[in-house]
SEBAMI-182916 format. One line per field, with one value per atom (N, C-alpha, C): residue number from 1; residue in three letters; chain; atom name; x, y, z. Coordinates in Angstrom, 1 decimal. Example, Ala and Ser with C-alpha at 12.3 -4.5 7.8 and 13.67 -1.06 7.14 Angstrom:
<sites>
zake = c(1, 1, 1, 2, 2, 2)
drenlum = c(ALA, ALA, ALA, SER, SER, SER)
pakol = c(A, A, A, A, A, A)
keti = c(N, CA, C, N, CA, C)
px = c(13.2, 12.3, 13.2, 12.8, 13.7, 12.9)
py = c(-5.7, -4.5, -3.3, -2.2, -1.1, 0.0)
pz = c(7.8, 7.8, 7.8, 7.1, 7.1, 7.9)
</sites>
This chain:
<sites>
zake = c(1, 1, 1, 2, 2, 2, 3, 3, 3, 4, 4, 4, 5, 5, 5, 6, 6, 6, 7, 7, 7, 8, 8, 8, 9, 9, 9, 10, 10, 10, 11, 11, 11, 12, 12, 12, 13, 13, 13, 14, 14, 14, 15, 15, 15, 16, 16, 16, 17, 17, 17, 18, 18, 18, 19, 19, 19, 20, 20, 20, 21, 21, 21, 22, 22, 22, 23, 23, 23, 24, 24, 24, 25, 25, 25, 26, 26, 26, 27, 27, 27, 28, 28, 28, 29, 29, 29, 30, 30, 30, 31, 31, 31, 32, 32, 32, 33, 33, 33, 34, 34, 34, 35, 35, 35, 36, 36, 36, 37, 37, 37, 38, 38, 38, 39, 39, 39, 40, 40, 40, 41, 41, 41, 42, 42, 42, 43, 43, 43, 44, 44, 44, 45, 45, 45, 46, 46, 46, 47, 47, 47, 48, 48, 48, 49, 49, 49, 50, 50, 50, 51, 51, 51, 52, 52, 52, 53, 53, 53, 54, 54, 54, 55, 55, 55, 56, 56, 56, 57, 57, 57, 58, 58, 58, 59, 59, 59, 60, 60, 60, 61, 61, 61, 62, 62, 62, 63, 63, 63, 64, 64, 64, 65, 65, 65)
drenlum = c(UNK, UNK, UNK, UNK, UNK, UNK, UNK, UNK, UNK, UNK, UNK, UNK, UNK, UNK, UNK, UNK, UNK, UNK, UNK, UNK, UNK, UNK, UNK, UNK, UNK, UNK, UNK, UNK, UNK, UNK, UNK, UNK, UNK, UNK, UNK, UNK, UNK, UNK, UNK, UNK, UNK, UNK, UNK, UNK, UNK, UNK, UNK, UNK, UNK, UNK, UNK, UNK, UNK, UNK, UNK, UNK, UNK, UNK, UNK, UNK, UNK, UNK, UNK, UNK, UNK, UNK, UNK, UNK, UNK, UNK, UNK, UNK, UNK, UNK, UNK, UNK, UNK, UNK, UNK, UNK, UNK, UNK, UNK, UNK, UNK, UNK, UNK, UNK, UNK, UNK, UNK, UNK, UNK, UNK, UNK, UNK, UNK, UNK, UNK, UNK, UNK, UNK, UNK, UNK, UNK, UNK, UNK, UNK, UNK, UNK, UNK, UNK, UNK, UNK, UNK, UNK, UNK, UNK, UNK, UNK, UNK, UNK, UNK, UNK, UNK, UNK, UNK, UNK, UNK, UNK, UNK, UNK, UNK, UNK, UNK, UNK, UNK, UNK, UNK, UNK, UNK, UNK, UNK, UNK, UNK, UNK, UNK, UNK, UNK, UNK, UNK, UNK, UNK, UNK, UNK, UNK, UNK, UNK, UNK, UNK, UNK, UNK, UNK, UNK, UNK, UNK, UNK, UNK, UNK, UNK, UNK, UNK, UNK, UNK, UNK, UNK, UNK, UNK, UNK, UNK, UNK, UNK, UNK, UNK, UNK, UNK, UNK, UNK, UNK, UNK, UNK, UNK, UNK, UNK, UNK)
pakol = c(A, A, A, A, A, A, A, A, A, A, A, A, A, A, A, A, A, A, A, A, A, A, A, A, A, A, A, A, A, A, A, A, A, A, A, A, A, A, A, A, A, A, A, A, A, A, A, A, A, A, A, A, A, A, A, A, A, A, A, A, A, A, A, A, A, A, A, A, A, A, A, A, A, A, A, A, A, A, A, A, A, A, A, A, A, A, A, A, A, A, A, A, A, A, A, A, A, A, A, A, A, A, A, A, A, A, A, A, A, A, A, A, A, A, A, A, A, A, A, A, A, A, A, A, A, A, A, A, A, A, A, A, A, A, A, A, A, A, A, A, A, A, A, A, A, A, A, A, A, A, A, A, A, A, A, A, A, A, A, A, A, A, A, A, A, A, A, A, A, A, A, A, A, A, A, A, A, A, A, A, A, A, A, A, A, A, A, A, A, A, A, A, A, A, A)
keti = c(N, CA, C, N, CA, C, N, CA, C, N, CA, C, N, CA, C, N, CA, C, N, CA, C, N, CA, C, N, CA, C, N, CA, C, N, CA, C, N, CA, C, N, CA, C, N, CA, C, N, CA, C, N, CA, C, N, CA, C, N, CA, C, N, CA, C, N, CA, C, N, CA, C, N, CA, C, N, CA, C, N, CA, C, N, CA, C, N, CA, C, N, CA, C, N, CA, C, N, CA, C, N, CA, C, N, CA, C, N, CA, C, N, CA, C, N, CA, C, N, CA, C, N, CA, C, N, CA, C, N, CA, C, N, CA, C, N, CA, C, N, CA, C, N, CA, C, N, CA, C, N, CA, C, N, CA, C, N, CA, C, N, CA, C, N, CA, C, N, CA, C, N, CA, C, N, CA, C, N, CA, C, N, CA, C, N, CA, C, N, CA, C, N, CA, C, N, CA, C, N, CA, C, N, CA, C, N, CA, C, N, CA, C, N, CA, C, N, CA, C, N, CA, C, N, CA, C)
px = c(137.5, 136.1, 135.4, 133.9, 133.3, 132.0, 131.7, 130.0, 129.2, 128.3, 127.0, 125.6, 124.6, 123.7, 122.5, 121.6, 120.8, 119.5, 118.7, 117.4, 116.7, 116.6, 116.0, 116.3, 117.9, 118.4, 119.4, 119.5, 120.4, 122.0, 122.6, 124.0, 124.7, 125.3, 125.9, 127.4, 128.4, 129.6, 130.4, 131.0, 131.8, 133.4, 134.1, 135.0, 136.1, 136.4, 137.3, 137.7, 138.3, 139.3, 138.6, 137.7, 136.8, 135.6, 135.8, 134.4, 133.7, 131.7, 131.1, 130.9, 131.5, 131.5, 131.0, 129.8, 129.5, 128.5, 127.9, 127.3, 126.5, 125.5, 124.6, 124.0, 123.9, 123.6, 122.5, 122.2, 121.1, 121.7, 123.4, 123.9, 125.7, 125.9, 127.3, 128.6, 129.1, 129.1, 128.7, 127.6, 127.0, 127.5, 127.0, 127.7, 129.3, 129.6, 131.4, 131.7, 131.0, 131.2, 130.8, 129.8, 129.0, 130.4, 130.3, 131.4, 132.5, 133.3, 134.6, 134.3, 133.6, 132.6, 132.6, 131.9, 131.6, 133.0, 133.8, 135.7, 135.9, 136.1, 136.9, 136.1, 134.9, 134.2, 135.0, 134.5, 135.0, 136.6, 137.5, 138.8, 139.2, 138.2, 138.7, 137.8, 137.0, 136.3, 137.0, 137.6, 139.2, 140.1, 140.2, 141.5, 140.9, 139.8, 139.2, 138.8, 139.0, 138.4, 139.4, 140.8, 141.9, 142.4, 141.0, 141.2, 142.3, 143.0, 143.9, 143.2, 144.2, 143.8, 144.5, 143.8, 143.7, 145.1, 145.6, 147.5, 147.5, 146.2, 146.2, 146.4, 145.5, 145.6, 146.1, 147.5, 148.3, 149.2, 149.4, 150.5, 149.9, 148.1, 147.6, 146.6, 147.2, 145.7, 146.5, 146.1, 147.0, 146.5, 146.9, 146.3, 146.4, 145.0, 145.2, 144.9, 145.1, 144.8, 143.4)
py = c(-15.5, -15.7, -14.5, -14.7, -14.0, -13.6, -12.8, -12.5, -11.6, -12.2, -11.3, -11.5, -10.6, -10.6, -11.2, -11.9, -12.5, -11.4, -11.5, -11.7, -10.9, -11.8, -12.3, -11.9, -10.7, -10.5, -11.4, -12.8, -14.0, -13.4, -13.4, -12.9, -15.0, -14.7, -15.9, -15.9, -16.8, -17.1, -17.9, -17.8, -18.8, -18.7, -19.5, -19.4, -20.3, -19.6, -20.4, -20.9, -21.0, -22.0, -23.7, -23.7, -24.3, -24.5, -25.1, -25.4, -26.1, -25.8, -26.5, -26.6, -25.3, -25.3, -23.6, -23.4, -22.5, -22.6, -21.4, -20.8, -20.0, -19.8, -18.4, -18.1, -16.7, -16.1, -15.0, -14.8, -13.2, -12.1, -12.5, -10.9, -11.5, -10.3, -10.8, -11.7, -11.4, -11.9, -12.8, -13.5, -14.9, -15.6, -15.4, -16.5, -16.5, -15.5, -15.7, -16.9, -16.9, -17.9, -19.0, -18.9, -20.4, -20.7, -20.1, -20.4, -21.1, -20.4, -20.9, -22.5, -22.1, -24.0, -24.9, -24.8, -25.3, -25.4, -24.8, -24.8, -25.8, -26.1, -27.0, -28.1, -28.2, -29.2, -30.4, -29.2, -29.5, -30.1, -29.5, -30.0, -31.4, -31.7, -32.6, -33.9, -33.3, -34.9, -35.2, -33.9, -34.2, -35.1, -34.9, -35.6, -36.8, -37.6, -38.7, -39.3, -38.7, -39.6, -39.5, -39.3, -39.2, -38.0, -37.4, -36.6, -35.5, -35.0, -33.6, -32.6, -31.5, -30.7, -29.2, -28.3, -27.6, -26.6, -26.3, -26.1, -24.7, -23.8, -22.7, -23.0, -24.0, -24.6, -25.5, -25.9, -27.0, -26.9, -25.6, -24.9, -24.7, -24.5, -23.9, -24.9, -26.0, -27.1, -28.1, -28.2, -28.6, -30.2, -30.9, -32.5, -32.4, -32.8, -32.9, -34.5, -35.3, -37.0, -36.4)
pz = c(27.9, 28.1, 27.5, 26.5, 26.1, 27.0, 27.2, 28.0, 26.7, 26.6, 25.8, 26.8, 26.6, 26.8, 25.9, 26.2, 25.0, 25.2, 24.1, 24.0, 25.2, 25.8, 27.5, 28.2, 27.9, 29.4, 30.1, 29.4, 30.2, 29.7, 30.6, 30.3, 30.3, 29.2, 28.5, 28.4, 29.1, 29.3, 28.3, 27.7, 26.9, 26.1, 25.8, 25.6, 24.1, 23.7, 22.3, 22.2, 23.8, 24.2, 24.6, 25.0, 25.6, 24.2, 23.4, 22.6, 23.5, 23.4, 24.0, 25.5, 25.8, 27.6, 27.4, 28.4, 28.3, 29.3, 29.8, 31.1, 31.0, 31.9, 32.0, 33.5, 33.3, 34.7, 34.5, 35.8, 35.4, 35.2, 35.7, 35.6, 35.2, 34.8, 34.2, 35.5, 36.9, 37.9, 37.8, 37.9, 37.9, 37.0, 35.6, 34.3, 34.6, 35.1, 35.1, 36.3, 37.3, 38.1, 37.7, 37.0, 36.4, 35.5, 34.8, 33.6, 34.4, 35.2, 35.7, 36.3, 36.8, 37.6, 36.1, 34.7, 34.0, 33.4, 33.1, 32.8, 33.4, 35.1, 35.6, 35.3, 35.8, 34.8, 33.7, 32.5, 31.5, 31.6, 31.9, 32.0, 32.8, 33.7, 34.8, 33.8, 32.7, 32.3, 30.8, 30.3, 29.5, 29.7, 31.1, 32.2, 32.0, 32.6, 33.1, 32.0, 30.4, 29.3, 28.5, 28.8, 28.3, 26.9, 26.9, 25.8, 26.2, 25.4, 25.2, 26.1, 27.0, 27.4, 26.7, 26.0, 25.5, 25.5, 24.5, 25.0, 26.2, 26.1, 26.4, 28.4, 28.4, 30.1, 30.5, 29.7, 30.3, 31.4, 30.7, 32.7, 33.4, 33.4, 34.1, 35.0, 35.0, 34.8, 36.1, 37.7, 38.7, 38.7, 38.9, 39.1, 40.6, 41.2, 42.1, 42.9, 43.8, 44.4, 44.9)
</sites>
């Protein structure tokens, strides 16, 4: 995961791994939490739309009922 700061002050979360999943906070802390929320997110509607999950989080990625 990358963190930059914008402009604005909005500290911005994102990741290579993850195209198109990304986050923001007022402080670096925040976007990282947002981010990780927006990650599982993202992975569990991979799962639910059959698409591929990314090779980086395939050990890492628990199915849960």
């Amino acid at each position: 995961m990358k963190l930059r700061q914008d402009e604005d002050g909005v500290w911005i979360a994102k990741s290579a791994w993850l195209p198109g999943c990304h986050a923001q906070g007022r402080d670096r802390g925040e976007a990282t939490l947002r981010f990780q929320d927006a990650a599982k997110a993202h992975l569990e509607a991979l799962l639910e739309t059959g698409r591929p999950i990314p090779p980086v989080f395939r050990d890492k990625f628990v199915l849960t009922a």
